[in-house]
C-alpha positions as CSV (number, residue, x, y, z in Angstrom):
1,X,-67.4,5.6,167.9
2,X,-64.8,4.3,165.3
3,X,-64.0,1.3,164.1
4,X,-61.1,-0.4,161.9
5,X,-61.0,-3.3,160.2
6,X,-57.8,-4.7,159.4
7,X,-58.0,-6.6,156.3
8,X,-54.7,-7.6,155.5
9,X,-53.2,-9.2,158.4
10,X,-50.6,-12.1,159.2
11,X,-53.5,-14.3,159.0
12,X,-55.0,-12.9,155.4
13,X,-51.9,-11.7,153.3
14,X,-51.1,-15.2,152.2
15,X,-54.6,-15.9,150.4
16,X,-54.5,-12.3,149.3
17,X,-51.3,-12.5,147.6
18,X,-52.3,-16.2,145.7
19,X,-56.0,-15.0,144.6
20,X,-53.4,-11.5,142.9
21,X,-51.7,-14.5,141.2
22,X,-54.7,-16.5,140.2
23,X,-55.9,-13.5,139.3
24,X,-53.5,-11.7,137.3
25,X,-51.8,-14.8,135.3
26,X,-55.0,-15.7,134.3
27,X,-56.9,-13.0,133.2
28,X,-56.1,-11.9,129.6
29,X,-54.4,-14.7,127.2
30,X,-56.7,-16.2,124.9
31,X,-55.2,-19.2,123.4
32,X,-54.6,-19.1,119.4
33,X,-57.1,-20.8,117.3
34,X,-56.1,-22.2,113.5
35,X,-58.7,-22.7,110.8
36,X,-57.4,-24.1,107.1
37,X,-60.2,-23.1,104.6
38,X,-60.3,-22.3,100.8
39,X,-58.7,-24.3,98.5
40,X,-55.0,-24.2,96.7
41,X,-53.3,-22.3,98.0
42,X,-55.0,-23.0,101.6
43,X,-56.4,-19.8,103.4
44,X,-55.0,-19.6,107.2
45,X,-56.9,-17.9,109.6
46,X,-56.4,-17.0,112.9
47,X,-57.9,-15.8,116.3
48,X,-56.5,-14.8,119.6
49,X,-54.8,-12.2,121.3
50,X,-51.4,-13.4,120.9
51,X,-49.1,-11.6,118.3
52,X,-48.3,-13.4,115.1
53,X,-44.2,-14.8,115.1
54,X,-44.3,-17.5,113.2
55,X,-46.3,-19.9,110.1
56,X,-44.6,-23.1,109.3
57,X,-45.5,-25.4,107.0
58,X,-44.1,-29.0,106.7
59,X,-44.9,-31.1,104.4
60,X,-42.6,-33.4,101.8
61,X,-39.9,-32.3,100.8
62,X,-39.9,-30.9,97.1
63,X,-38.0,-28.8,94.7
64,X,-39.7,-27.4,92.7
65,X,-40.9,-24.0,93.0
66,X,-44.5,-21.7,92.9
67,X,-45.7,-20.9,96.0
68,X,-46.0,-17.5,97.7
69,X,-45.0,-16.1,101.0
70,X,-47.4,-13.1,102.4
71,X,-46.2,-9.6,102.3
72,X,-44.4,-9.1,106.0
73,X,-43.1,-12.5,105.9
74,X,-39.7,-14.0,105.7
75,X,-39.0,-17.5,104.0
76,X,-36.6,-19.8,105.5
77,X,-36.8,-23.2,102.9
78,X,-36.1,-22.9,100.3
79,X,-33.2,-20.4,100.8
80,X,-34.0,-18.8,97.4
81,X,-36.9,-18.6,95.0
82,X,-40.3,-19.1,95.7
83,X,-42.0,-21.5,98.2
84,X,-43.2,-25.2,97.0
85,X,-46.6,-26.0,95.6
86,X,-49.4,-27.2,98.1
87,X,-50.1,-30.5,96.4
88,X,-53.5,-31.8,96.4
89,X,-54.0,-35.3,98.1
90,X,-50.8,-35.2,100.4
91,X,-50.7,-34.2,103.9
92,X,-49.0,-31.2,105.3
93,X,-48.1,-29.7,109.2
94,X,-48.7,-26.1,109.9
95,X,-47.8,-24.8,113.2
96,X,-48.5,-21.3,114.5
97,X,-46.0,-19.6,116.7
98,X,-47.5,-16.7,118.8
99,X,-46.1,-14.8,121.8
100,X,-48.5,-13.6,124.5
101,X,-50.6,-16.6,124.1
102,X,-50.1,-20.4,123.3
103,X,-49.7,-21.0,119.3
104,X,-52.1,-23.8,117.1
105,X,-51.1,-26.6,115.1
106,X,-52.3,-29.4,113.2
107,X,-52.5,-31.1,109.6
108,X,-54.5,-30.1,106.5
109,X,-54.8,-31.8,103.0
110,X,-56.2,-29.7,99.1
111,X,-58.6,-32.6,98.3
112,X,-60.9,-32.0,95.3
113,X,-59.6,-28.4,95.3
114,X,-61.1,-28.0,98.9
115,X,-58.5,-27.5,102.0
116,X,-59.6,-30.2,104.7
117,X,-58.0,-29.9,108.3
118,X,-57.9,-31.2,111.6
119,X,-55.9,-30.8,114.6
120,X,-54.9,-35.1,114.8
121,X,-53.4,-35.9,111.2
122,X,-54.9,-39.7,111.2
123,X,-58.2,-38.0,110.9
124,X,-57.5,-36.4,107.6
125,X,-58.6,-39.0,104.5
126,X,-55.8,-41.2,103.9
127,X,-53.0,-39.7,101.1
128,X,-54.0,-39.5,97.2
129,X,-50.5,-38.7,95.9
130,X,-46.7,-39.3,96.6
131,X,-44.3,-36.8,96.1
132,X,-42.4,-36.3,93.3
């Protein structure tokens, strides 16, 4: 005696096809996460499976010059010479840009020489300095 079993019929290709979906699209990406330690200059570190395309930091805008871009890395402002100083007591934006997975963001502050960060910038200690 044999018997088939049809698995995939009219009836069960449609759920088939959406649990491939649910399935597939979900099953790898794990989201960026940013952590700001150290002091000045900050320390960025990262996890995730997405690959690196982008750092950005925003903060006031200033001229003058002395910070440093990491090896592999391309700076955009200023157009020449070397990044600006992290200035303790003022608040900056840093966003990471990943493909493959979703970047991180959020704000971060040098405050008695220690970097201090949080995802939600009105969390951060209130601003110590103005720009220059």
């Amino acid at each position: 005696m044999s018997m088939r079993i049809e698995w995939l019929n009219e009836k069960t290709a449609p759920i088939v096809a959406l649990l491939l979906i649910l399935f597939g699209s979900s099953s790898c990406e794990i989201d960026t996460k940013l952590r700001v330690s150290g002091g000045n200059p900050p320390v960025f570190e990262l996890s995730g499976n997405g690959r690196l395309t982008s750092i950005r930091v925003r903060g006031q805008r200033q001229r003058d010059v002395a910070g440093e871009v990491p090896k592999g890395y391309t700076q955009i402002y200023p157009e020449e010479g070397e990044a600006p100083t992290i200035r303790e007591g003022q608040h900056y934006y840093v966003r990471v840009v990943t493909s493959d997975a979703n970047g991180a963001d959020g704000y971060f502050m040098i405050l008695n020489g220690k970097a201090l960060f949080d995802p939600i910038e009105s969390k951060l200690p209130v601003e110590t300095t103005s720009p220059k």
